[in-house]
N, C-alpha and C positions, 0 to 999 in steps of 0.2 A: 708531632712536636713534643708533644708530654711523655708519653713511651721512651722518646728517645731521650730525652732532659731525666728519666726515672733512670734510665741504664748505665748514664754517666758518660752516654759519647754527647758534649757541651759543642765541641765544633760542627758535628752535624746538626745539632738544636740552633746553631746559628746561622746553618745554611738555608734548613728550613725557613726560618723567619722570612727569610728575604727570598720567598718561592714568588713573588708579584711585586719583585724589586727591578733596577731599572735592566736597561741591556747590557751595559757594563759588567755586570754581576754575570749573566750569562759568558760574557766574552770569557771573562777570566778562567768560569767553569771551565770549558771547553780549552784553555789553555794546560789546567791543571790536568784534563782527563790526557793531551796530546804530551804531555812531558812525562805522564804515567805510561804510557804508549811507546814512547823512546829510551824509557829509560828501563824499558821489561817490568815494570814494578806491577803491574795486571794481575798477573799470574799469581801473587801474593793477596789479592785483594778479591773477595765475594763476592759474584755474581750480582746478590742482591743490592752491595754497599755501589759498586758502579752502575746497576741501572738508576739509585736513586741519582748520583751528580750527574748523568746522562739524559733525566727526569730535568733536573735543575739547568742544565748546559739549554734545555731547547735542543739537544739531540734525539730524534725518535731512536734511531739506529746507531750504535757505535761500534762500530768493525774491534774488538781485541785483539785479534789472528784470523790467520787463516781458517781455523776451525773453528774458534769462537768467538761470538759475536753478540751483543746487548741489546735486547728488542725490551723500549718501555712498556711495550702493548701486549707482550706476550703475556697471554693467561689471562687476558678481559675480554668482556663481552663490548659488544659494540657500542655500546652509549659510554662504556667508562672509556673505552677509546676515544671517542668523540670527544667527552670532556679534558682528556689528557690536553688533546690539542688544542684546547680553546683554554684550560686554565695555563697549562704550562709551555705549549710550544709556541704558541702566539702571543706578542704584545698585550698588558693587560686592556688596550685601545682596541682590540679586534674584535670584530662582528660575528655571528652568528654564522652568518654567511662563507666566510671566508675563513672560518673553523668547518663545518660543513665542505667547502671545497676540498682542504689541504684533507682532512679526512677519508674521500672519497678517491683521490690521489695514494692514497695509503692500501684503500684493499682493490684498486680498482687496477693497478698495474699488470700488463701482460705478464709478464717474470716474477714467476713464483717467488724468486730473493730477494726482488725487488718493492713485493708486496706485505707490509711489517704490520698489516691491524684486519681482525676481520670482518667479514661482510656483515654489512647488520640484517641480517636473516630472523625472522619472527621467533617470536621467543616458544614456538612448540620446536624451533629445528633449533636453535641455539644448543652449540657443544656438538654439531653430530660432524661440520663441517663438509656439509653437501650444499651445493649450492643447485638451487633449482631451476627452470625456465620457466615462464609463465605461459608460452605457448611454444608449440612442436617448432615452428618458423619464427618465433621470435627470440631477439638475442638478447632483452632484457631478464636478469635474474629474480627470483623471485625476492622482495624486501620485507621489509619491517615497516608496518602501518605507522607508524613515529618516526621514522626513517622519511616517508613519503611527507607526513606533517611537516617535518621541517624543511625540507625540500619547497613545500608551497609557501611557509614560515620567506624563503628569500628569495621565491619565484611566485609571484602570486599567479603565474599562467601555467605552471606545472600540469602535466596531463596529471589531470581525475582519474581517469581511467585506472588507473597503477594504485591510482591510493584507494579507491574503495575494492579491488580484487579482496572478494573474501580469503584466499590463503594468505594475505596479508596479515590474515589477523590469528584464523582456525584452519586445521588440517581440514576440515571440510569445506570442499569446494562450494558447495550448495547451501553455508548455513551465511545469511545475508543479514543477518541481525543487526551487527554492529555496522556493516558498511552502512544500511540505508538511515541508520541515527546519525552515522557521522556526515550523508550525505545533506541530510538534512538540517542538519548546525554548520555547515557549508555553505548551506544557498541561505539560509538566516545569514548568515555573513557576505555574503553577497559574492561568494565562488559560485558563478551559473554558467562557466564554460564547460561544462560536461556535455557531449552530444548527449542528442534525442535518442541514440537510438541506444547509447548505453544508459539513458535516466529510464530508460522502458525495460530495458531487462534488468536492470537492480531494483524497480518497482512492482515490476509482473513476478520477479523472482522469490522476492520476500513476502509477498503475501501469497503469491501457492506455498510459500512453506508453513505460513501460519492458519490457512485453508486446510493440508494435508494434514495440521496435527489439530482439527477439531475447531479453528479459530477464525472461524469464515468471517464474523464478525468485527474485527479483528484486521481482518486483511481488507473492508472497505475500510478502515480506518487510514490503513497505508494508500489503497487509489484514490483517496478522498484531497489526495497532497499531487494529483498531477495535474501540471498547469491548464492545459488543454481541457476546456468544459465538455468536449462534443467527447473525446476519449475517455475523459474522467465519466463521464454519464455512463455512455455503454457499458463500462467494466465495472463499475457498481450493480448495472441494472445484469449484467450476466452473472455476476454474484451473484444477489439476490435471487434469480431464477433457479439456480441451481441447487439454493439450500431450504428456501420461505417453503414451510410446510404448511398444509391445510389444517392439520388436528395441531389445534392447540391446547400445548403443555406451558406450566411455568416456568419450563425452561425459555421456551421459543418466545413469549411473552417476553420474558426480562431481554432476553436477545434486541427484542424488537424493538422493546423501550427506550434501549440503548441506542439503537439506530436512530431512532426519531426523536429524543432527548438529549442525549450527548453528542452525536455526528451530526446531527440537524440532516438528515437523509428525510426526504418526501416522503411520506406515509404514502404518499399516493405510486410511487416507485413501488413501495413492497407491496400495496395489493393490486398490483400488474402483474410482478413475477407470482403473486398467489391465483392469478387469474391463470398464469400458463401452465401454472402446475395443474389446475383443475382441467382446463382443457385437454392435458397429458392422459391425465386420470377418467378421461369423458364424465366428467360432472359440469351438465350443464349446468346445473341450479347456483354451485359455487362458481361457476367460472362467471356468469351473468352478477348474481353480489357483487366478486370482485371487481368487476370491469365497471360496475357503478362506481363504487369506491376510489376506485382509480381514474374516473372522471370521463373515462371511455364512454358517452352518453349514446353515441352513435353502434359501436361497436355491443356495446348492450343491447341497445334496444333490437339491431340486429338478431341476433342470440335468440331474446325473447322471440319474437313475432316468428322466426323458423322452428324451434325446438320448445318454447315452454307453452305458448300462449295457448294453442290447441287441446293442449292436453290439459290443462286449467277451464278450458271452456268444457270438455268433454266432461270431466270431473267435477264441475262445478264448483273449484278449488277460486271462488272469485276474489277473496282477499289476499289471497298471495299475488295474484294476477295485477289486481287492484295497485297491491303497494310499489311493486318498481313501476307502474306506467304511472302513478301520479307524484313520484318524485323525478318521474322524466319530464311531469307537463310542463313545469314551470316554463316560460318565455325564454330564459335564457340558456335554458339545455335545448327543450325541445326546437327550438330554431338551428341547431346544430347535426340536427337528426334528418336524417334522408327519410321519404317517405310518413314522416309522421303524420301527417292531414290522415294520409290511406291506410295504415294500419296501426299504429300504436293506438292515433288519439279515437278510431275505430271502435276496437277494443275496450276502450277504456268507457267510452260515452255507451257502449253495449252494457258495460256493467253497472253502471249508474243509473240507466233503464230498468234492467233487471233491479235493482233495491229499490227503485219506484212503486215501481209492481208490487212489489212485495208488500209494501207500504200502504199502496191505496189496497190493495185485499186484506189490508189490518184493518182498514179505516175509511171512516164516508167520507168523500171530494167532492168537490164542486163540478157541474159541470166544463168550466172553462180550466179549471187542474186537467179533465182528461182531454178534451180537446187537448189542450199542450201536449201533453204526454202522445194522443193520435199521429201528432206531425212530426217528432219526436220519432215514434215507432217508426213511419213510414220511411220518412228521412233516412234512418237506420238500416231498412231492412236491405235500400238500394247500394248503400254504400258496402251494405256486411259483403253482397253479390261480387262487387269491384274487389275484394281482397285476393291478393295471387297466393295459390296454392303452392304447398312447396312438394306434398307427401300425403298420403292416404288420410295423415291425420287432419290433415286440414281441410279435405276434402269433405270428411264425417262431420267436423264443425262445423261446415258453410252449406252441408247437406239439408239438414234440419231434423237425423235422425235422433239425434237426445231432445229431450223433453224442454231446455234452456235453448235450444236455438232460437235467432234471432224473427224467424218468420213465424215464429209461433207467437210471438209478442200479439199480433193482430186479432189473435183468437181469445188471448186469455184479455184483453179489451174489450170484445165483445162480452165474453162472460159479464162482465161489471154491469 
């Protein structure tokens, strides 16, 4: 309106004015453009000066001839299309909606001549005038993510599906960045008609992308957001497995902290998947730690009593032995555990004989301290017998050829 008021054309300055004036106004346009029309007077008149009264009529399209013709739309992208028609082809009473419609009506025509605005295609294909398929069998074109927004903007049941397609947004088909933020300021809004089985592959999707570039972390933060607890579990805990390394750096530390500080993820999760990993690695010694830790009390003590215990009695390694069997004894693990009477608390009650020993040949006792300690031995010696062998090493322990076997207790008694 100022351009044109600066130029000195005063009657276009006052058609303008009245671009959101009543219908009346329009009518008349459209009379002046149709007696321009009759009267040949076109041909004398710019392109430009009759798209604008064709602008102002509420004609999208005005036929001048046979060969030429006045398209308002021609040379915009599709949102200024879109507003053409909502600010100037439609009543200033019209909806969103119903500007969206008449728009859609515009590129969506079978007949090329017939089709005067164009498609709103993403703004990496904007200008090339290709229109694309979103799949080999489907006959939907590829759109514009704001396209699809407003589409749910007047259809709140709009298929999802179309609006988070990543080419919606990027030429890459695989980069899910933007869809699963927008999916997710979605269901905060309470759009949660998207199937199951496309909310699993825009969730499975975007976090293997931020898994393959280093951000495993990162991508439980993304499974951390799917509704189902029993699916959300597994696909954290198979993260986890596959990245929780044994040697800790302060990388993997802050990593962790992160998990168990910020995600609120179970500490007890991560040193399970650190238990798998040692078991991968055959590190009994870590994989037992971990299965503590992870509350596995059964599954430890397991562990222990096949692969460590033996070789701690052999070795006379009796406080490493010592420390997981009496953070196992407590009542409310140890009642958890198979077989504890017969071999864990075994074990444990063996070594606590043995620092007896050790104790009373520091030191003078009483008669009635060794009697105890006698029933004590004896008690011991039948039970160590009852221990089931797994492997040769067990076999050497329940032997009595090391010097700490249990049947030797009776002897180093008598000594006293």
């Amino acid at each position: 309106f100022s351009f044109v008021s600066l130029i000195g054309d005063h009657r276009l300055a006052l058609l303008l004015s009245q671009l959101v004036g009543s219908q009346s106004i329009r009518e008349l346009l459209t009379m002046q453009l149709v007696d321009w029309h009759q009267l040949q007077a076109n041909s004398f008149i710019q392109d430009e000066r009759l798209r604008i009264f064709a602008l102002l009529a509420g004609k999208p399209v005005w036929q001048v001839s046979e060969e030429r013709q006045i398209n308002v739309c021609s040379q915009l992208d599709w949102k200024r299309s879109l507003a053409v028609h909502l600010w100037y082809l439609l009543p200033p009473t019209a909806s969103i909606s119903r500007a969206l419609s008449m728009y859609e009506e515009a590129f969506q025509n079978s007949s090329e001549a017939e089709s005067y605005a164009c498609s709103p295609l993403p703004s990496y294909l904007e200008g090339s005038g290709c229109v694309i398929e979103e799949e080999k069998n489907s006959q939907r074109p590829l759109q514009d993510v704001c396209f699809h927004l407003l589409k749910l903007y007047s259809d709140r049941h709009y298929d999802l599906n179309q609006l988070l397609e990543p080419r919606s947004v990027t030429a890459d088909p695989l980069d899910y960045r933007l869809s699963w933020h927008l999916w997710e300021v979605l269901r905060a809004l309470n759009y949660t008609h998207l199937s199951d089985q496309c909310e699993g592959v825009l969730q499975a999707s975007f976090a293997g992308q931020l898994e393959s570039e280093g951000l495993w972390e990162w991508a439980i933060f993304v499974f951390l957001h799917i509704d189902n607890s029993s699916v959300r579990e597994n696909a954290v805990r198979e993260l986890l497995t596959r990245h929780c390394q044994l040697l800790e750096t302060p990388e993997s530390w802050a990593k962790e902290t992160f998990l168990t500080q910020k995600l609120c993820v179970p500490a007890e999760w991560i040193n399970e998947a650190k238990a798998v990993r040692a078991h991968m690695e055959s590190d009994k010694h870590l994989e037992a730690l971990y299965l503590f830790k992870a509350g596995h009390w059964n599954r430890c003590h397991k562990l222990i009593i096949r692969h460590l215990a033996s070789d701690a009695i052999i070795n006379e390694n009796y406080d490493y032995l010592k420390g997981f069997l009496e953070d196992l004894a407590p009542p409310e693990r140890s009642s958890l555990i198979q077989d504890w009477e017969t071999s864990g608390l075994v074990y444990l009650d063996y070594i606590r004989v043995m620092e007896m020993l050790h104790q009373i040949q520091q030191m003078d006792c009483s008669v009635y301290e060794m009697e105890q300690l006698h029933t004590k031995v004896t008690s011991l010696c039948n039970r160590i017998q009852q221990i089931q062998c797994y492997n040769a090493k067990d076999r050497l322990a329940q032997s009595g050829k090391p010097p700490s076997f249990p049947c030797f207790l009776p002897a180093c008694f008598l000594s006293l």
